[in-house]
N, C-alpha and C positions, 0 to 999 in steps of 0.2 A: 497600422503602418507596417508593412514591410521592412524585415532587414536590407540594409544599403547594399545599391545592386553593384559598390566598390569591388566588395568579396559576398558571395554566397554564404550564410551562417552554417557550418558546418556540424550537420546531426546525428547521434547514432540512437536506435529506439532497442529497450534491451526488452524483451518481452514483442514484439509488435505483434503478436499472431493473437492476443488476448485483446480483451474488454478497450483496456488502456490504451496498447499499442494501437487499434484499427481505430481508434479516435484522434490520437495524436497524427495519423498520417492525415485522416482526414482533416484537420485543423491547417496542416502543414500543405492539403492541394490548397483549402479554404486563402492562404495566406499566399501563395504564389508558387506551390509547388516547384517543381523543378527549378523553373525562373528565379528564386527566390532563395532556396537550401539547398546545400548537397549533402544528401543520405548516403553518410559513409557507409553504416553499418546495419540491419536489421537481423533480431535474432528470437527465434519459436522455438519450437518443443517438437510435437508431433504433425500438427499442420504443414507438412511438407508442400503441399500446392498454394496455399495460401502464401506460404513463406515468397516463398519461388513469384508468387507476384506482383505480392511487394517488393522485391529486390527489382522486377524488371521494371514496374509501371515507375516508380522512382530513382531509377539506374545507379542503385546502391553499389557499393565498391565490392564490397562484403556481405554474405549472406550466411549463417549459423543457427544448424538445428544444436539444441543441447543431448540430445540420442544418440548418440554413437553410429546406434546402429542404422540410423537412416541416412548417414553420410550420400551413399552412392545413389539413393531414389531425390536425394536434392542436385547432386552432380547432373544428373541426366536431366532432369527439371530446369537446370541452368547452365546444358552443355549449350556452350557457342555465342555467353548472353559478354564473355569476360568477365563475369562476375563472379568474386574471387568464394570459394567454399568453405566452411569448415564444420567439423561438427566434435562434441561433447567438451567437458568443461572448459580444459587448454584453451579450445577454441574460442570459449566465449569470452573469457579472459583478453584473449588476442584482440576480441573487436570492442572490446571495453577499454584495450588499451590506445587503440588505434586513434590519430590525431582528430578531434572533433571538440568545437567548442561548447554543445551541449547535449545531454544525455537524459533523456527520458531513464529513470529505472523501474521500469513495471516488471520483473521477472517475479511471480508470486513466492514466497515461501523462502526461505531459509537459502537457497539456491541461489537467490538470487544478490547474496551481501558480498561474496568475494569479487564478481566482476563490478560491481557497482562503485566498492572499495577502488577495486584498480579505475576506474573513473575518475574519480575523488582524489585521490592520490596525483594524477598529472595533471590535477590542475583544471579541469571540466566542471561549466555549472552542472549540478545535478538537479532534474525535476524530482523529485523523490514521489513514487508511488509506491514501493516497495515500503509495507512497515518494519520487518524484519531487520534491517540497516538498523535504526531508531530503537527499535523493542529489544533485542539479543546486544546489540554494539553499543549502543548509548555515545556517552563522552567517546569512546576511543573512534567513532564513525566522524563526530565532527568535528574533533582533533583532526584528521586524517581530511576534511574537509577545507577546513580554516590554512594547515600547513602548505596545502595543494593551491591555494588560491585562488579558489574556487567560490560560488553561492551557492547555496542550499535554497532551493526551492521547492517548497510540498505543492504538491498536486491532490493530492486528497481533499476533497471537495469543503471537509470544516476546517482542515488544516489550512488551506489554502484562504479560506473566510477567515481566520485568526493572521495569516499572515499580510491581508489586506487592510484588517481593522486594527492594525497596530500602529500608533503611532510611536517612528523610529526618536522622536525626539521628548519622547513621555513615557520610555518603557520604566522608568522609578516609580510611574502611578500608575501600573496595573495592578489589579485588586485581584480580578480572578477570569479566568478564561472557560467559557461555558462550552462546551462543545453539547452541538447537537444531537439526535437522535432518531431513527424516524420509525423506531419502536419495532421494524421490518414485520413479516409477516403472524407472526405471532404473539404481536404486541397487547392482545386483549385474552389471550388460552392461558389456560388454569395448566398449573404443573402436570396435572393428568393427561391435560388433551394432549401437551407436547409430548408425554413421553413416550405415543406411538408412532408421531411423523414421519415419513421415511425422508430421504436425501431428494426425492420429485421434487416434494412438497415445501419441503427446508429451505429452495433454492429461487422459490417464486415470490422474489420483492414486487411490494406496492408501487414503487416509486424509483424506481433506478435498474437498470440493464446492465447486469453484471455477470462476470465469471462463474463456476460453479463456487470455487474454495471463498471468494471476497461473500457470494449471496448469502451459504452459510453460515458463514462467517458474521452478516449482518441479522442473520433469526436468532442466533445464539447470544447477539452481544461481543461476540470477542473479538469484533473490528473495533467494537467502540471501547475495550477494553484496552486493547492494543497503541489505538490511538490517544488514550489515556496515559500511557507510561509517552508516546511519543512528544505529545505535548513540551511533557517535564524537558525534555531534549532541545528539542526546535526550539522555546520557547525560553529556555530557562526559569523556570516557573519554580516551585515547591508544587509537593504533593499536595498540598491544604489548598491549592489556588483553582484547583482543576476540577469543575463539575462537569456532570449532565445531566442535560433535560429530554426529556424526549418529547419531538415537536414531527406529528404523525405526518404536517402537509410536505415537509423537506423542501420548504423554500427560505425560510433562517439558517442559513447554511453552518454557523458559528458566531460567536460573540466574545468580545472583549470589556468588560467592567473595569474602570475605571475607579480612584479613590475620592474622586469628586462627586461619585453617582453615578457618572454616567456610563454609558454601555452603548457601544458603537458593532454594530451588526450586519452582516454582508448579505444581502436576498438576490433569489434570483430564480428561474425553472431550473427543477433538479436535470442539469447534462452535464458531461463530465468536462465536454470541449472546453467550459467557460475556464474554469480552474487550470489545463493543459494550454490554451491558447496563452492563459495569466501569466505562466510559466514561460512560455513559450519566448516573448516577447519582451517580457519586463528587463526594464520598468514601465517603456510602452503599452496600453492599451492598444490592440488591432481590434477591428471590424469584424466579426464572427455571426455566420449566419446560424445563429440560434433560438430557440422561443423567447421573446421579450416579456417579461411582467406584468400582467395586466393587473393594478392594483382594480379597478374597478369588480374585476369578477372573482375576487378573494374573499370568499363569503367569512370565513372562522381562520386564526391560527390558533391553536391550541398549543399546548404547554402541561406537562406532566411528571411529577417524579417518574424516576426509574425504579423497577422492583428488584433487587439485590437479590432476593428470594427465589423468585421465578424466573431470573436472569444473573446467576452467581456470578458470570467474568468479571463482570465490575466491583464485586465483591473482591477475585483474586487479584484484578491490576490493581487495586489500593494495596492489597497484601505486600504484591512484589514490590509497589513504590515505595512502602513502608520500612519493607527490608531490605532492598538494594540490594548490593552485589552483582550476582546473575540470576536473579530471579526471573527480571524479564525473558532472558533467553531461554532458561526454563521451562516457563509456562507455555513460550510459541513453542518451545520443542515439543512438550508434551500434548498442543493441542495441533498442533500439525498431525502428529502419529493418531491420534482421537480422530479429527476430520478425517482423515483415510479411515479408521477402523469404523464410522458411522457410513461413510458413503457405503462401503462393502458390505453396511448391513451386519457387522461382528458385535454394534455395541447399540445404545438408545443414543437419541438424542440428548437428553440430560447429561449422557454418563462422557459425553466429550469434559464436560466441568469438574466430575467428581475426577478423570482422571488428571487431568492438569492439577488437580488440588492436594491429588496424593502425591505428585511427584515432587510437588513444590515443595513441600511439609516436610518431604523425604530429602532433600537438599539445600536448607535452612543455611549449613554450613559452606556450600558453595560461596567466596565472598568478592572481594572488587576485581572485576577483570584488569589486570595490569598490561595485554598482549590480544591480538586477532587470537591464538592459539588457547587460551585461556577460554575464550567462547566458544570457539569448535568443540571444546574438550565437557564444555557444560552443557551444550548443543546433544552432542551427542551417549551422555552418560544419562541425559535426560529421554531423549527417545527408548533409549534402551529400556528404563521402569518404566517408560508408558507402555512399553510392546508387552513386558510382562505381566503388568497389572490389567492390561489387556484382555492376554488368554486367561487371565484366574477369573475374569467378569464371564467370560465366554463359558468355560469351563460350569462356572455356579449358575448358567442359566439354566 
């Protein structure tokens, strides 16, 4: 069902030029495009033509590269469309702040927690795609959520199965919240094989069409590592509550265990729409032209420990849950700078883990963030030993 054609639901997509964003618009023709929402805002990176047609084909208010320098090749791309410009952070802030009652946040990485904040803060639901909010901000993101008036709504596809298979009048009897796994492309390679992969190879999931940093992100584990501390967040869970399995078909999307037994679990074909349209919408279910379930031709689901071993993040996101403070923000910092130092080919695949692991060890004493500025400040005292520990790996090869 469509939102009431009383008022337009009014949307801004922070990311749209990515994986997330060019789904959620597609969702939002799927749902009644135009007729249906007004797209205040959309805001990219680099994709300046891309950008430029999503602003037109949805006659957004607002269009924002976060570049600086590409201000004037989007200008020209949207001279005469009245679609208002802007480009680098200020800017993105501005269409973060701009009135809209719901907000996708897919902006990848670290970059993406201040405009999201200012989202959250006037009061905007948030779909949340961005871990970073959840993994570096923790409590002070959904303080800043709750004060605003706002819902939190994950779009992360097991986030999103946890936030479905929950029931609101039974959260005293959750027992433990399983998040899935789908092992991604190197789910059966021996620590050897992986430690020559390059960044091609690292970024070709089995089962889902992703970004380059999320695909990554998914052979190494440290999506699911990430979504491990985000859990503890969304959910208010403890760290003892929170597994995973790794389930290679990716159609158990997430589960929720219960203290009577049971375990209520959300399936479905791995697309991302389903989880964005969830979002989208809710509490309404709408009509989404997606692949349907065929249980009849589900030959196995399988089910398997995780190797801690051959996949350390999961090792570090207990670490960080363990010790709180700002460890999570931490460890994204440190493997944010790692993910770039592997794509450029500076480090191995493995050594994304060892060095998130030296940073973290190394800022033990980092403790509760009381302030936004307290995380910036661990944010970035944390990239700075990853860049160094960086060049000594570089250096000793």
């Amino acid at each position: 069902m469509a939102p009431s054609e009383a008022r337009k639901r009014r949307v801004t997509i922070l990311g749209s030029t990515g994986s997330i964003g060019t789904n959620t618009l597609d969702v939002i023709e799927q749902l009644g495009g135009r007729e249906a929402f007004e797209v205040v805002a959309v805001t990219g990176s680099a994709n300046i033509e891309l950008l430029a047609s999503q602003a037109k084909a949805f006659s957004a208010s607002m269009a924002v590269t976060a570049d600086e320098g590409r201000y004037d090749e989007l200008k020209r791309a949207l001279s005469g469309t009245g679609i208002a410009v802007g480009a680098g952070h200020g800017a993105l802030l501005e269409a973060a702040a701009a009135p809209s009652d719901w907000v996708m946040a897919a902006i990848v990485g670290t970059a993406g927690l201040a405009p999201t904040l200012a989202a959250a803060v006037r009061g905007a639901d948030i779909a949340l795609a961005n871990k970073e909010c959840l993994v570096s901000a923790g409590s002070l993101f959904v303080e800043a959520v709750t004060a605003g008036g706002g819902r939190l709504i994950p779009v992360d596809s097991e986030h999103s199965a946890i936030f479905q298979a929950l029931e609101d009048d039974q959260r005293h009897a959750v027992e433990r919240i399983v998040l899935t796994a789908s092992g991604g492309p190197f789910r059966t390679w021996s620590r050897d094989q992986m430690a020559g992969v390059t960044a091609a190879v690292a970024r070709a999931h089995p089962n889902w069409s992703m970004g380059l940093k999320i695909s990554i992100g998914s052979a190494s584990m440290f999506n699911k590592a990430l979504e491990m501390i985000e859990a503890k967040h969304l959910f208010d869970v403890r760290p003892d509550q929170i597994e995973v399995v790794v389930h290679p078909q990716s159609v158990i999307h997430s589960m929720v265990g219960y203290t009577d037994g049971s375990v209520l679990a959300q399936l479905g074909c791995p697309d991302m729409r389903t989880a964005i349209g969830y979002a989208l919408t809710y509490p309404v279910r709408s009509a989404l032209n997606v692949e349907r379930l065929d249980f009849a031709k589900l030959s196995r689901l399988d089910f398997e420990a995780p190797d801690e071993v051959r996949f350390p993040a999961l090792r570090l996101a207990r670490t960080a849950l363990e010790r709180g403070g700002l460890q999570g923000a931490v460890m994204n910092a440190a493997e944010e700078i790692a993910f770039h130092a592997f794509v450029e080919s500076r480090i191995g695949f493995l050594q994304m883990a060892d060095v998130a692991e030296l940073v973290m060890d190394a800022m033990t004493e980092w403790n509760a963030a009381s302030s936004m500025e307290d995380v910036y400040a661990a944010d970035a005292e944390a990239r700075r030993r990853a860049g160094e520990i960086i060049a000594k790996m570089e250096m000793a090869a």
